[in-house]
N, C-alpha and C positions, 0 to 999 in steps of 0.2 A: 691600968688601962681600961676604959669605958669599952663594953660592948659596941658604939659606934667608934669609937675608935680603932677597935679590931677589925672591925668591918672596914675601916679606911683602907688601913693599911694591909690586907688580905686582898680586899678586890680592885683598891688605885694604885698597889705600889709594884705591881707586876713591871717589869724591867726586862729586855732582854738582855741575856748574857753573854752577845755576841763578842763583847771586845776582848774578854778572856781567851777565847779561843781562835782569835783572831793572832794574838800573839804570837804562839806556839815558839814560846822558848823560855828556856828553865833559868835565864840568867838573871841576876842580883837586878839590875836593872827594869826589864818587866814584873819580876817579884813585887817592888817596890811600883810602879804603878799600877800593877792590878789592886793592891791594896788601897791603893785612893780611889780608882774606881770603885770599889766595892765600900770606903766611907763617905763617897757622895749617894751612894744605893741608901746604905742603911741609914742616914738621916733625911733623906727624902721619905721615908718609911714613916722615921721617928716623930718628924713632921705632921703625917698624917695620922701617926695616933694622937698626938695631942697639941694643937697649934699654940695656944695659950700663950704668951710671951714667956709669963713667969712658970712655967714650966717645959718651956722649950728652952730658952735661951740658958738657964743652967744645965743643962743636957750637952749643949753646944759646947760653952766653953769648957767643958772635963777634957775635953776632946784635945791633946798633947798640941800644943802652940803649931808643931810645923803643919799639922794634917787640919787644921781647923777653919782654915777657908775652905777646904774642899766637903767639912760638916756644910760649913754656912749654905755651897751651892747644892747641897741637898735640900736645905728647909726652903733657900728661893724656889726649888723645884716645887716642895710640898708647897708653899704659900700663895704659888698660883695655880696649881691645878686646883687649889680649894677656892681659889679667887675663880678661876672661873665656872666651876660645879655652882658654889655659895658666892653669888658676887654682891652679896648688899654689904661686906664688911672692909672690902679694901685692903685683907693685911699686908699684900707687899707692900703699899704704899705707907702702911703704918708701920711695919718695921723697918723701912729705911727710913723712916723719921726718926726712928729710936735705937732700940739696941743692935741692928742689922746695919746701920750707918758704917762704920768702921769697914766691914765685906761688903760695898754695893758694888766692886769689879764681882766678886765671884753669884751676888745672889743675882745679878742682870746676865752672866751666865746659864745659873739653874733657871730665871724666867724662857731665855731663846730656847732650852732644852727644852722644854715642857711646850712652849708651842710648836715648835717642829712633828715633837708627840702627834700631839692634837690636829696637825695640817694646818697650823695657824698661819699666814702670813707675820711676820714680824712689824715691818714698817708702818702699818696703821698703830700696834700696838705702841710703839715708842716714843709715836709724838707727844703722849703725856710722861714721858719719864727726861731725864738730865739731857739736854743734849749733845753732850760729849759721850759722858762714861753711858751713856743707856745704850749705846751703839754695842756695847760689850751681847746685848741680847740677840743681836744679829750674831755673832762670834760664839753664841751657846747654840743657834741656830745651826751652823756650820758645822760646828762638832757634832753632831746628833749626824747630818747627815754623810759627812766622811764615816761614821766608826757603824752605823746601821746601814748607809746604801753602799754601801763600797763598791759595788760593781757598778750601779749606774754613777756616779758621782765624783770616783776614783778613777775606775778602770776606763768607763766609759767617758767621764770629765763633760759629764751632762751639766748644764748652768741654769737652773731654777730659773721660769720664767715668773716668778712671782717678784723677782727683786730689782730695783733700779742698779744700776750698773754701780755706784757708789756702796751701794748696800752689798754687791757681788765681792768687792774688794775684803770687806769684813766676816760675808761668810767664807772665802777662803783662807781669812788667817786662823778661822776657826776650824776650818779642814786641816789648814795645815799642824794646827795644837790637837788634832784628833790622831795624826799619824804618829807622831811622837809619840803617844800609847798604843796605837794597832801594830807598831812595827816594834816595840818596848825597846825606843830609841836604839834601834839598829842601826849607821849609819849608810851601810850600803841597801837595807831595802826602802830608807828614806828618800836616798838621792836618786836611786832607781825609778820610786814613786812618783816624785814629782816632775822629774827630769820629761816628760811627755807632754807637760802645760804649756801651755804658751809662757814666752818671759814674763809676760805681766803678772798670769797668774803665779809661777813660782816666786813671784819676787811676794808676792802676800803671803804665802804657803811658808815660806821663809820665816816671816813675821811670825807665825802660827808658831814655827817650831822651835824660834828665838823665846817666846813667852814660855813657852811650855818648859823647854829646856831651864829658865833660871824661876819655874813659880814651882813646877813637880818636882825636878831636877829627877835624881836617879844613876847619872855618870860621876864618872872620875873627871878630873882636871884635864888629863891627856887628850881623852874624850871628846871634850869641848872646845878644847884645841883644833883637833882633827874635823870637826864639825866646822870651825870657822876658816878654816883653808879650804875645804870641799865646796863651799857652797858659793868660792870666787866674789863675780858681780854684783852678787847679791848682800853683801856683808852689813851692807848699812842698815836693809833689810830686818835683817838676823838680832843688829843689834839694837834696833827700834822695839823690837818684841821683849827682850830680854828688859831693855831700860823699863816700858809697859808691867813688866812681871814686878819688877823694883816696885814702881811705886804701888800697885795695887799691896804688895807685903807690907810696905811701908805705912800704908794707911791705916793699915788694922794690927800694928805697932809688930809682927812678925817678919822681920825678914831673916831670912834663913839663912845659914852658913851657906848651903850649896847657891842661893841666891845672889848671893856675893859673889862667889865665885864665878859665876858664869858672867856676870856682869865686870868683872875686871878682864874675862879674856874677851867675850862679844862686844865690852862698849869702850874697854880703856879706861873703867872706873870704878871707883867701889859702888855698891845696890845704895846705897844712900845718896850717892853724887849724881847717877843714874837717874832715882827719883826726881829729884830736884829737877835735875837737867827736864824734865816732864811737865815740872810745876812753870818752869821758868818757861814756856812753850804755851803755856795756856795763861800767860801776860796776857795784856791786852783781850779779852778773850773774844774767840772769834763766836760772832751769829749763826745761825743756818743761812743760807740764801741757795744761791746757784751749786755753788760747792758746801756740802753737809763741813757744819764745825769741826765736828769729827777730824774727817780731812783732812783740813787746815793744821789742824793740833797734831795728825800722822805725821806729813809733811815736814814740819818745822822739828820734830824732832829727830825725823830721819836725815834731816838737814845739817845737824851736830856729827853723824857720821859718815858722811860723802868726804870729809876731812879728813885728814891723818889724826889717831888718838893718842892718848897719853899726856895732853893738857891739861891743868888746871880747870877747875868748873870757874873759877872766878874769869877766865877769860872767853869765853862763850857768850854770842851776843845777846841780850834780852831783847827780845820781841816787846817791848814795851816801851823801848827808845824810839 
């Protein structure tokens, strides 16, 4: 490691360790997310000692197949706080051109992280990234601020006046995938949590917890059972997030036993049909205009679960007839 590299990552990668203590509870369950939390920490670190591709991205992938999008949304972290200290080099936009392709759900995560940091507004930043999946950096935005403002943001259920209302929708599914580790997926101080939002909001908060539940996972099968009886009217919700967690695995060729699983109890399908069911949803694909593409693409796949499951994916409409 280079002296400036030391110096990166001694005085950029300071972190707070709030959401450790945020848990307080010794069960297999937050065990197992604070350890992700703490592999998105230390390759945000690792990041900032040396960005290099060719010596970052084998660092990356050492990194055990299930835990290794949560590397990737360490070096999104590190790649923009260097993007915007050093901004003449662009590397997020040059690593998602290249070996970072495969994790652009998780490194457009670690970007919303690092500007929420910074007090960056998000939606200026976005309009040069994907217009679909770049929306995921609002949703990095939102986890930063559930798991660091918990009381105004949580408790208080304050609504950032920086964001369009569209954009509000995604930081809350991002709050909601922050509670799933501040609560180390407890389900009675989850539904306690949310249970004070307005319906709109829990039904995005839902989303949040649906993704988290089948990308971290962390539960048993019983678990997630009990999880999608709990949360009623919201189910479709729930299982829009989970399908969401599919295909971001699916893309960077990892999807995980426990990803399946939650995906056959939340959506009625395995993480592969799930995926798809996603792919097939961004037919036709939609523009920006009035309503964010984004949107459109939530929508239509939360669309597949307003229905009764346990279909075939070959009979699910495509949006491109």
């Amino acid at each position: 490691m280079s002296v400036f590299g030391q110096w990166r990552r001694s005085r950029l990668g300071r972190v707070p360790m709030n959401l450790t203590k945020m848990m307080q509870s010794d069960s297999s369950a937050a065990k197992h997310l604070e350890n992700i939390f703490l592999t998105v920490v230390e390759y945000f670190r690792v990041t900032l000692e040396d960005s290099r591709f060719d010596v970052l991205v084998p660092r990356l992938n050492a990194v055990e197949p299930e835990m290794r999008g949560f590397a990737y949304e360490g070096a999104g972290m590190g790649l923009t706080l260097l993007d915007i200290i050093f901004p003449w080099k662009k590397r997020v936009r040059a690593f998602l051109a290249g070996p970072g392709s495969p994790y652009i759900y998780p490194v457009y995560v670690g970007v919303g992280l690092v500007l929420a940091r910074l007090g960056k507004a998000p939606e200026p930043y976005i309009s040069r990234l994907d217009p679909v999946v770049g929306r995921f950096t609002i949703d990095g935005y939102g986890f930063r601020a559930g798991t660091l403002g918990w009381h105004e943001y949580i408790e208080e259920r304050a609504i950032p006046s920086e964001l369009s209302s569209s954009a509000l929708r995604v930081f809350d599914q991002g709050m909601g995938r922050s509670l799933w580790f501040s609560t180390g997926a407890n389900l009675d101080r989850l539904t306690a949590t949310i249970a004070p939002f307005t319906p709109q909001r829990q039904a995005d908060l839902w989303c949040g917890v649906g993704f988290a539940c089948a990308y971290a996972g962390g539960v048993d099968c019983a678990t997630i059972e009990t999880l999608r009886t709990e949360v009623g009217e919201h189910r479709p919700q729930l299982a829009r997030g989970a399908a969401l967690a599919a295909k971001a695995r699916q893309r960077s060729g990892e999807l995980a036993p426990h990803t399946d699983l939650a995906c056959e109890v939340l959506c009625g399908l395995s993480g592969h049909m799930a995926a798809h069911l996603t792919d097939v949803a961004l037919q036709c694909p939609p523009t920006d205009g009035p309503q964010p593409a984004y949107e459109i693409w939530q929508q239509r796949i939360e669309a597949e679960f307003a229905v009764p499951t346990g279909r075939e994916i070959e009979s699910l409409p495509h949006f491109a007839q």
